[in-house]
FIKOLZA-1660 file (N, C-alpha, C; in steps of 0.1 Angstrom, whole numbers, plus 5000, padded with zeros to 4 digits):
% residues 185
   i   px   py   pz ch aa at
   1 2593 2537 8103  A  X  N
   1 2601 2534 8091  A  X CA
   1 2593 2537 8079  A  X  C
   2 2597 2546 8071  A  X  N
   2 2589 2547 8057  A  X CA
   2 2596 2544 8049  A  X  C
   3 2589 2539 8035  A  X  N
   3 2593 2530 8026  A  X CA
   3 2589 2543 8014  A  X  C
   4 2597 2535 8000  A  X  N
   4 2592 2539 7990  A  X CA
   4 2577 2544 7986  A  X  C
   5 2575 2554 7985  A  X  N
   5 2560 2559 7977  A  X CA
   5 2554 2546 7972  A  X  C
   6 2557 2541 7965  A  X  N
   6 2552 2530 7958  A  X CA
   6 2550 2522 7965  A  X  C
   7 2555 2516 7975  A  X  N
   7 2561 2502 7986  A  X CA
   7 2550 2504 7997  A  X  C
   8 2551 2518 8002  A  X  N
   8 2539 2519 8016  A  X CA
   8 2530 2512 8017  A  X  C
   9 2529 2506 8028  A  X  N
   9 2516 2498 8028  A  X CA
   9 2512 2487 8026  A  X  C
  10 2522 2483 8017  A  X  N
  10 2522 2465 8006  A  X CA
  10 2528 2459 8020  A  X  C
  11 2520 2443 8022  A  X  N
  11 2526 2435 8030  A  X CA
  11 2535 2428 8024  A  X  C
  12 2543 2425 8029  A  X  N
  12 2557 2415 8024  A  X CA
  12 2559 2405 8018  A  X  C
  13 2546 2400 8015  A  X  N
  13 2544 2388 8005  A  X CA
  13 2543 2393 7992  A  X  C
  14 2542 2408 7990  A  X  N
  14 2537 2415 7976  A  X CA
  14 2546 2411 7970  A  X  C
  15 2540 2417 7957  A  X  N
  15 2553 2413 7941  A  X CA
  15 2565 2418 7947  A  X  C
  16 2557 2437 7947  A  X  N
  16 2563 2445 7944  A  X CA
  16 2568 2450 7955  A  X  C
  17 2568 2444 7970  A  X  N
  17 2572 2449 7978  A  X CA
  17 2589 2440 7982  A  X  C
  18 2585 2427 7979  A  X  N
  18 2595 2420 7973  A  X CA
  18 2606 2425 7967  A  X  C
  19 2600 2425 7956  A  X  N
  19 2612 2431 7945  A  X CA
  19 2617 2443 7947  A  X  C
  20 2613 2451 7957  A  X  N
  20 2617 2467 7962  A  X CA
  20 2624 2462 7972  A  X  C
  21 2627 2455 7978  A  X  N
  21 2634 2451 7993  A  X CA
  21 2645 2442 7987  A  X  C
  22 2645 2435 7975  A  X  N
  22 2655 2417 7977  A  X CA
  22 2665 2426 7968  A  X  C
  23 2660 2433 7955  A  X  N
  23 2664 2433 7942  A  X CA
  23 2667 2450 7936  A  X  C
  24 2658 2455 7935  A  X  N
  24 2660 2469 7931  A  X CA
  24 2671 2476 7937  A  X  C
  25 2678 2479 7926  A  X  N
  25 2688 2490 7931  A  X CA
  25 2705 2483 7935  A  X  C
  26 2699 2468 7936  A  X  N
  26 2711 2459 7941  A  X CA
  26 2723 2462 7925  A  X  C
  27 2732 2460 7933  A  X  N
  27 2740 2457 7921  A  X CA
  27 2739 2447 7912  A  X  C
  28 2742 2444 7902  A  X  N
  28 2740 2426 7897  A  X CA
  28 2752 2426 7887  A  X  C
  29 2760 2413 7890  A  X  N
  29 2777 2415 7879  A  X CA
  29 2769 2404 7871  A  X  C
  30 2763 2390 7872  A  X  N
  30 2759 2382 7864  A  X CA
  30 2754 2385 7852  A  X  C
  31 2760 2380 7842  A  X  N
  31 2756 2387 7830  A  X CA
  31 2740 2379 7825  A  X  C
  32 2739 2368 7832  A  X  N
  32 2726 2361 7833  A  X CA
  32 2716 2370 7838  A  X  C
  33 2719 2373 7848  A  X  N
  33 2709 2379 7855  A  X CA
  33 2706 2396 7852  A  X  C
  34 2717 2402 7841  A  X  N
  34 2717 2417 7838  A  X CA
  34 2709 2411 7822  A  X  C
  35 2707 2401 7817  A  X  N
  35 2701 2399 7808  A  X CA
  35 2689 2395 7810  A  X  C
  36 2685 2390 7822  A  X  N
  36 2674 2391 7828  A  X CA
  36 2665 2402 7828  A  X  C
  37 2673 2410 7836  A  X  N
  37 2668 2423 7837  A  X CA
  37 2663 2433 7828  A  X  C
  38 2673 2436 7815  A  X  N
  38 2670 2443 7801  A  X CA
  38 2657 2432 7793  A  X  C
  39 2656 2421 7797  A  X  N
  39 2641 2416 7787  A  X CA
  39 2628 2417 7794  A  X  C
  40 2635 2418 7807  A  X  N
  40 2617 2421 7820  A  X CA
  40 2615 2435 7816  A  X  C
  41 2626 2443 7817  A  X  N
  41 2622 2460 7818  A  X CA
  41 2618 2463 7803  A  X  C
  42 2622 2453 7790  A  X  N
  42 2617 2461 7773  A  X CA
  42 2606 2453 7778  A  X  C
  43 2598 2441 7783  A  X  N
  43 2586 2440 7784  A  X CA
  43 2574 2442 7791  A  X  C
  44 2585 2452 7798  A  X  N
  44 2573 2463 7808  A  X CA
  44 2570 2475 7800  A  X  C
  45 2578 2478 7791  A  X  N
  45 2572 2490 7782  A  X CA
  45 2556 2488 7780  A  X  C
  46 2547 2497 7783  A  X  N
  46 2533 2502 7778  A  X CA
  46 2523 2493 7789  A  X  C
  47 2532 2485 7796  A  X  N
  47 2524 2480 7805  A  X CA
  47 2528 2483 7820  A  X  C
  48 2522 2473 7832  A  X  N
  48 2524 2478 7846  A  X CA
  48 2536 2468 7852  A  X  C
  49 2541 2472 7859  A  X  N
  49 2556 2464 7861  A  X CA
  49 2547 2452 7869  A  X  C
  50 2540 2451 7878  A  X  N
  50 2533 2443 7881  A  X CA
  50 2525 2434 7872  A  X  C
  51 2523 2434 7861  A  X  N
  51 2517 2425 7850  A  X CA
  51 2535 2417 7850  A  X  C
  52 2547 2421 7847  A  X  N
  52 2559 2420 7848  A  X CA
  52 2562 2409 7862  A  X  C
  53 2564 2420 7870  A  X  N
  53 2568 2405 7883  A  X CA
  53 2558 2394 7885  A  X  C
  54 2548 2393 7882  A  X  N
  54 2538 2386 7879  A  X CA
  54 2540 2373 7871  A  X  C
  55 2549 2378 7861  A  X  N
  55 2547 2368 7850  A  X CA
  55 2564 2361 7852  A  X  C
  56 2572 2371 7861  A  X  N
  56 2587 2369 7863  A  X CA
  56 2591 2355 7863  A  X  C
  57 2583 2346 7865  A  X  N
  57 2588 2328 7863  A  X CA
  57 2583 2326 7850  A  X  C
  58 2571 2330 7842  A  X  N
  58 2571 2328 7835  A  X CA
  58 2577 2328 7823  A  X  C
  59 2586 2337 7825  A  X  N
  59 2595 2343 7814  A  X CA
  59 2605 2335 7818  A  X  C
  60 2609 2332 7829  A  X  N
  60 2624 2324 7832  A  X CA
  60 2626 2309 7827  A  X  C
  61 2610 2303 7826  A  X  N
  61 2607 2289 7820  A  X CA
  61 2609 2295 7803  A  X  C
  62 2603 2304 7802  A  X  N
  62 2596 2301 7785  A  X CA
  62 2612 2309 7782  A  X  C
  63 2621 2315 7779  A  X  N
  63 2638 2322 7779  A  X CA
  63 2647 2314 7784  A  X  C
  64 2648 2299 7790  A  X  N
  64 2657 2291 7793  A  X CA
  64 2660 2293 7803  A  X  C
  65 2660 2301 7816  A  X  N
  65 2663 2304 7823  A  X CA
  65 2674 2312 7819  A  X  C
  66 2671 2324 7809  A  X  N
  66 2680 2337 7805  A  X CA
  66 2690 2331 7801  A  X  C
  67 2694 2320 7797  A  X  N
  67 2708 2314 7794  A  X CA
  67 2712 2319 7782  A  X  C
  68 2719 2330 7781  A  X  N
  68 2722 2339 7771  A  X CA
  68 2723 2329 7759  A  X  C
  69 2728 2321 7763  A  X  N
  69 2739 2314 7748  A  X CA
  69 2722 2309 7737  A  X  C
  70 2716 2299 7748  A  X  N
  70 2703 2294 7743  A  X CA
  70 2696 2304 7736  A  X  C
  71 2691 2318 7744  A  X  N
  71 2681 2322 7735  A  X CA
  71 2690 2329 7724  A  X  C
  72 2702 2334 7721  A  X  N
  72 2706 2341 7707  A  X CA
  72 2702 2326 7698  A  X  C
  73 2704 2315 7701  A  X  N
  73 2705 2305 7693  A  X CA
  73 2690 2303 7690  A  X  C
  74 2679 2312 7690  A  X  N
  74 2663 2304 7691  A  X CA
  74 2665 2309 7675  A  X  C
  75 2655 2300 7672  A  X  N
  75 2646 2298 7659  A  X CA
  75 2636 2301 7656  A  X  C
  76 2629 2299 7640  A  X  N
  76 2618 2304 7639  A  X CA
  76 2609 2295 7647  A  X  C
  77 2611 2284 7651  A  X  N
  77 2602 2273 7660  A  X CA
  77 2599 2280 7678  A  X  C
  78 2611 2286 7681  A  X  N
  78 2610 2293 7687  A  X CA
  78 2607 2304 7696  A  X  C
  79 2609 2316 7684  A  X  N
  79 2597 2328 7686  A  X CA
  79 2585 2324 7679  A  X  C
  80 2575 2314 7672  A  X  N
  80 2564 2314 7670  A  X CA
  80 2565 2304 7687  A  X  C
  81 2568 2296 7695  A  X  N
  81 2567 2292 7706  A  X CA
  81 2564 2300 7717  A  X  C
  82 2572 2312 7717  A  X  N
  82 2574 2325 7729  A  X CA
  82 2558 2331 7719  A  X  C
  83 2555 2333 7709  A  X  N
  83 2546 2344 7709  A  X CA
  83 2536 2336 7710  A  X  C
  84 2533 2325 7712  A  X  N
  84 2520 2313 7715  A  X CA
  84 2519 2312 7733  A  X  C
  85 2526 2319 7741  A  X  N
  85 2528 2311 7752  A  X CA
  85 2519 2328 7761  A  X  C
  86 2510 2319 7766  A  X  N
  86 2500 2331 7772  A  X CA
  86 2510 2332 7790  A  X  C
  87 2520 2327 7785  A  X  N
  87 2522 2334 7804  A  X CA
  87 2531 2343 7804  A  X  C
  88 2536 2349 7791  A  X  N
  88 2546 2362 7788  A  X CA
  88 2538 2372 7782  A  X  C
  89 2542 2378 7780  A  X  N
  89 2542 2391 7769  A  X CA
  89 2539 2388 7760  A  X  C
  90 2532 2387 7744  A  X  N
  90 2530 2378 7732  A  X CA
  90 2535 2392 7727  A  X  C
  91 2545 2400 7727  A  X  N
  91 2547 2412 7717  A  X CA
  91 2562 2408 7706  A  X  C
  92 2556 2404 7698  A  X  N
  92 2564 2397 7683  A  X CA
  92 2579 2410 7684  A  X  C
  93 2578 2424 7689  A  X  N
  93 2590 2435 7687  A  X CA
  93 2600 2431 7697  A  X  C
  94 2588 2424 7716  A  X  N
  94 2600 2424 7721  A  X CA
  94 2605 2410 7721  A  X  C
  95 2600 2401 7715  A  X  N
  95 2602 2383 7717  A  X CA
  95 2617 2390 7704  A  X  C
  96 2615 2397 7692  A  X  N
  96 2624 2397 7688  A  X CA
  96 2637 2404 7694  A  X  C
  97 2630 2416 7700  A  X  N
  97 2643 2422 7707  A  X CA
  97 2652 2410 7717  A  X  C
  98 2648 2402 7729  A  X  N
  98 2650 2395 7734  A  X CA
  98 2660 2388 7725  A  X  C
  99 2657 2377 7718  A  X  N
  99 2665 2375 7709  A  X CA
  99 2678 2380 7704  A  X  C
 100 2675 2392 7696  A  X  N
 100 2687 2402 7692  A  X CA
 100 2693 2404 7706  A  X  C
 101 2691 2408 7713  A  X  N
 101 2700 2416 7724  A  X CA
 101 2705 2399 7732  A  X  C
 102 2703 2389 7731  A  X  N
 102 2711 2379 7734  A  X CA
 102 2726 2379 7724  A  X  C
 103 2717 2379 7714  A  X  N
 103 2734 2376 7702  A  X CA
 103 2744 2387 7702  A  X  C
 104 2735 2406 7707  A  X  N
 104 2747 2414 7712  A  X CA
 104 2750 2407 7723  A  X  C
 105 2744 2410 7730  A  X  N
 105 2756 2404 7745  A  X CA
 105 2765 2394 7741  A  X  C
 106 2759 2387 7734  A  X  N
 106 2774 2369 7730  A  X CA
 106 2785 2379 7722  A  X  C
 107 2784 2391 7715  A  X  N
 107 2794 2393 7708  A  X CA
 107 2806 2408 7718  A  X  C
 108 2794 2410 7729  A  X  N
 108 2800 2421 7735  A  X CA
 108 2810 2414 7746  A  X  C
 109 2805 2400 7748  A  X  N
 109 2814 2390 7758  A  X CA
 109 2829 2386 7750  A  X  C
 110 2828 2384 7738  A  X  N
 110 2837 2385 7732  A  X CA
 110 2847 2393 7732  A  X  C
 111 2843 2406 7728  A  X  N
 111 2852 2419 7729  A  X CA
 111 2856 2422 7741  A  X  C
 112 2844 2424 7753  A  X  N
 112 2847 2427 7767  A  X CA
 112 2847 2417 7779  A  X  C
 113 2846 2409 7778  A  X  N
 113 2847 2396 7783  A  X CA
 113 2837 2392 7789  A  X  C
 114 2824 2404 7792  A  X  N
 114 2812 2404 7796  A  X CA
 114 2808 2414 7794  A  X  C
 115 2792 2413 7797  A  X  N
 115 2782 2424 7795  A  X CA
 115 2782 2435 7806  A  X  C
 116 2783 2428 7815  A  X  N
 116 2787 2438 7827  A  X CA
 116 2803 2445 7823  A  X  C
 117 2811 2440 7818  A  X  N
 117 2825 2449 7818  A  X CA
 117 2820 2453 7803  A  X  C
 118 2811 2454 7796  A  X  N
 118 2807 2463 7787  A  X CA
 118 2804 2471 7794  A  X  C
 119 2794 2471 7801  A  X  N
 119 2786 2484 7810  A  X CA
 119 2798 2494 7817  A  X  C
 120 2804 2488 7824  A  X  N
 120 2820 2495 7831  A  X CA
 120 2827 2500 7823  A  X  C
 121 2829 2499 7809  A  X  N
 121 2839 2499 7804  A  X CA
 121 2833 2518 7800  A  X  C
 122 2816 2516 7797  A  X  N
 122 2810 2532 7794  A  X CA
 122 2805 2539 7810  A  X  C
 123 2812 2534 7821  A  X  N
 123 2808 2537 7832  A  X CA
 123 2817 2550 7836  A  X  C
 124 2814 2562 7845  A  X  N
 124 2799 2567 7843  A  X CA
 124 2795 2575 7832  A  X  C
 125 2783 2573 7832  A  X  N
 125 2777 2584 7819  A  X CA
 125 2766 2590 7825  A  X  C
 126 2760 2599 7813  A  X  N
 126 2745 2605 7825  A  X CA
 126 2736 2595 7810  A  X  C
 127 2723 2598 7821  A  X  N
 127 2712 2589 7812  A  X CA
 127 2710 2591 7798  A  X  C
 128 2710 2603 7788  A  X  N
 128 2715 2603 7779  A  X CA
 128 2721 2598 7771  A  X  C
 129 2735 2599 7777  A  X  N
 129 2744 2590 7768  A  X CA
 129 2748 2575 7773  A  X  C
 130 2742 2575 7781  A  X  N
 130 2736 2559 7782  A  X CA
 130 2726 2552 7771  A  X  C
 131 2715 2561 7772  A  X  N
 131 2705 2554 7760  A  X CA
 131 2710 2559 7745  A  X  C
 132 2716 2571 7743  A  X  N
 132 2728 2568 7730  A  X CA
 132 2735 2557 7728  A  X  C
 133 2743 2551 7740  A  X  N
 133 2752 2536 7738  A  X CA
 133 2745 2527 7735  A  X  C
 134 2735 2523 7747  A  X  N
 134 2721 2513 7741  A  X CA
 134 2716 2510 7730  A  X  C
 135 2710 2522 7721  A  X  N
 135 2706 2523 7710  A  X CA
 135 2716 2517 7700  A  X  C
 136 2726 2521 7703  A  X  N
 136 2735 2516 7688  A  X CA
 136 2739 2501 7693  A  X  C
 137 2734 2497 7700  A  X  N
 137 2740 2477 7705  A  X CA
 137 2728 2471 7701  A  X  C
 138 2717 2475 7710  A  X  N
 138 2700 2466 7709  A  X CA
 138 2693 2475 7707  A  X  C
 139 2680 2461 7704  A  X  N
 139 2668 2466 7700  A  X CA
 139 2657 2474 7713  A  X  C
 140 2646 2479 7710  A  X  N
 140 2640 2482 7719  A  X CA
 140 2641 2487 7729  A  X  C
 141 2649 2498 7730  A  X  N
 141 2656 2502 7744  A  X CA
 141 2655 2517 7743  A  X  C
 142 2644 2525 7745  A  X  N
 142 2645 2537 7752  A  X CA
 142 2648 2544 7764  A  X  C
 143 2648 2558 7764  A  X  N
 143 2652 2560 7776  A  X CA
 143 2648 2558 7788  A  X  C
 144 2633 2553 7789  A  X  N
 144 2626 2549 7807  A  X CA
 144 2633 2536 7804  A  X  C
 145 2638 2526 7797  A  X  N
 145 2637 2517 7797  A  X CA
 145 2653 2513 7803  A  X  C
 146 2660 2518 7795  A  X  N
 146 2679 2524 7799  A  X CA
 146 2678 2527 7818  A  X  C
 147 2676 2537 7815  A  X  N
 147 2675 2546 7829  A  X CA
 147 2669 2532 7841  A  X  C
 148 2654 2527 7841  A  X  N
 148 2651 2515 7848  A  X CA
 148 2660 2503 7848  A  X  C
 149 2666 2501 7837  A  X  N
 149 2676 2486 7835  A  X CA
 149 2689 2495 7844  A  X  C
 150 2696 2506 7842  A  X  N
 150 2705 2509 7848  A  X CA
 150 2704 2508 7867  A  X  C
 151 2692 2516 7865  A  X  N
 151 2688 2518 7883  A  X CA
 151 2685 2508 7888  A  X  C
 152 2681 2498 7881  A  X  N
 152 2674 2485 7888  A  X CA
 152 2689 2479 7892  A  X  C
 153 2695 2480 7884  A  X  N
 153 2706 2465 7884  A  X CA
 153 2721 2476 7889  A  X  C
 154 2716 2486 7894  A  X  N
 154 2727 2492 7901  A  X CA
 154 2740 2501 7899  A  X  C
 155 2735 2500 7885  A  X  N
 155 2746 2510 7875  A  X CA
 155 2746 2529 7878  A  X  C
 156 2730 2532 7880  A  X  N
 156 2731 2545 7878  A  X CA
 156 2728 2547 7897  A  X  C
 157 2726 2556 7903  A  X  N
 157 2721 2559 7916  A  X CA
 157 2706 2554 7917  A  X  C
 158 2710 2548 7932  A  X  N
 158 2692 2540 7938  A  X CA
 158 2685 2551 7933  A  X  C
 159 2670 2547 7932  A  X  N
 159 2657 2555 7931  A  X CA
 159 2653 2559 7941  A  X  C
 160 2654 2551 7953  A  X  N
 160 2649 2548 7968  A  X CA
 160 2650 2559 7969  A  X  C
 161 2638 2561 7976  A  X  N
 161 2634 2578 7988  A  X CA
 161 2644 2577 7999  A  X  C
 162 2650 2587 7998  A  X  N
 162 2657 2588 8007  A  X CA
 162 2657 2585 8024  A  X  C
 163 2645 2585 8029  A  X  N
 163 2643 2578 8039  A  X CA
 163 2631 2560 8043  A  X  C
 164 2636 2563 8030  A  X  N
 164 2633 2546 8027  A  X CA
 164 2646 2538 8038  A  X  C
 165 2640 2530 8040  A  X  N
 165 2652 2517 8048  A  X CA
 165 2668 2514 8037  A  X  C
 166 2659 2514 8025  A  X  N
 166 2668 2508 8015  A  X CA
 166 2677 2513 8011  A  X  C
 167 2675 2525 8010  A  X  N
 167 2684 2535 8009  A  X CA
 167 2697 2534 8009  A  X  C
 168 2699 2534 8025  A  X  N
 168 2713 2531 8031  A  X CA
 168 2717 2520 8023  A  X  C
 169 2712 2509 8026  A  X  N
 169 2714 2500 8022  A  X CA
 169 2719 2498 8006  A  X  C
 170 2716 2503 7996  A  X  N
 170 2716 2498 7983  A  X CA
 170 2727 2511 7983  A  X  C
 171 2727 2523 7986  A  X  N
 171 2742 2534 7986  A  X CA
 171 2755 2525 7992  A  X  C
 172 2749 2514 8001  A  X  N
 172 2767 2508 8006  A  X CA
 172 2771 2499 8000  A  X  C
 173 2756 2494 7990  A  X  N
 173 2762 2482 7986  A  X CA
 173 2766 2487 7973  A  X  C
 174 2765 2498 7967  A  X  N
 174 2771 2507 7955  A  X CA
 174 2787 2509 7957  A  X  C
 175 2788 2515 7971  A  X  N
 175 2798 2519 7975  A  X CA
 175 2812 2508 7976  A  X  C
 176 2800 2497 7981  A  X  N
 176 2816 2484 7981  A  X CA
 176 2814 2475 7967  A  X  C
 177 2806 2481 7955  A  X  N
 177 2806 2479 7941  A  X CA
 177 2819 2483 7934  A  X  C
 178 2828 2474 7925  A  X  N
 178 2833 2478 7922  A  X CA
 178 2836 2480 7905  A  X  C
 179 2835 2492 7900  A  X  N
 179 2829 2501 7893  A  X CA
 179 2839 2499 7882  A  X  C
 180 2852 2501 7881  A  X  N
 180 2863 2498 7875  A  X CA
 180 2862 2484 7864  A  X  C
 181 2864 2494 7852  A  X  N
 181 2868 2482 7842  A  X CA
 181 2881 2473 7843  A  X  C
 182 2878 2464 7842  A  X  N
 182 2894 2453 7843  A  X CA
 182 2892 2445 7829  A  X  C
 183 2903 2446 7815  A  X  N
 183 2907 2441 7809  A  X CA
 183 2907 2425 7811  A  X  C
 184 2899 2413 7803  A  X  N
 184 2905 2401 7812  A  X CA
 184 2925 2400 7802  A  X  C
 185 2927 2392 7814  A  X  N
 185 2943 2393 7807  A  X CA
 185 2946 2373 7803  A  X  C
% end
């Protein structure tokens, strides 16, 4: 059985062998948990995704446990709290992106009834004009960064090597994803 380039080798207790088997590639509708995902991946920019899964509780304690509504509401008491707290990221661009891209999502829940039927509603696009949509909603969001939040959380096609195990697996669970924007009524 071969695994991911990356994955080979790692025993099953790893971060990253973990998060390549439970999570990657899965679909995710939870708008909690797709908010999750866009503040791990802007604060894996310039660093190693493993500094990232590493710190992944830490961020869940010190962000409310992603509770969208909580962090748009932080304060200045707040981000000087997230940029004092040595178990995250201390980068002042993305504590504020975090931030911002909470209060978009509260306003895109509004319009679309979620963040995820935001995402559906520009579904499909190629990575391009994915990180064109991105850019004009939130902060800090380039295109490794787009393309990784899309692939991770199931939006764009798995990454998985094709004769990875996971493969199969994350293409059926795409397959019984369903993709289709629905207006709420």
């Amino acid at each position: 059985m071969s695994y991911c380039t990356f994955c080979q080798g790692l025993p099953e207790d790893n971060v990253h062998r973990i998060y390549h088997d439970k999570y990657y590639g899965h679909p995710i509708e939870s708008d909690r948990e797709l908010f999750e995902r866009l503040v791990l991946e802007i604060n894996q920019a310039g660093l190693s995704w493993d500094t990232i899964l590493k710190k992944q509780e830490n961020f869940r304690e010190a962000f409310d446990e992603f509770v969208i509504e909580k962090v748009a509401a932080y304060t200045e008491q707040d981000r000087s709290r997230l940029l004092n707290n040595a178990g995250i990221i201390r980068n002042k661009l993305k504590v504020n992106a975090a931030i911002h891209n909470a209060q978009q999502i509260i306003e895109l829940q509004k319009e679309f009834g979620s963040f995820k039927n935001w995402i559906l509603s520009h579904y499909p696009k190629s990575k391009e004009e994915w990180v064109k949509i991105f850019k004009k909603q939130f902060k800090f969001v380039g295109g490794e960064i787009v393309n990784e939040f899309l692939q991770s959380s199931g939006y764009l096609p798995t990454p998985h090597d094709k004769d990875c195990p996971k493969y199969a697996e994350i293409e059926q669970l795409r397959a019984d994803f369903d993709f289709s924007f629905k207006t709420s009524s």
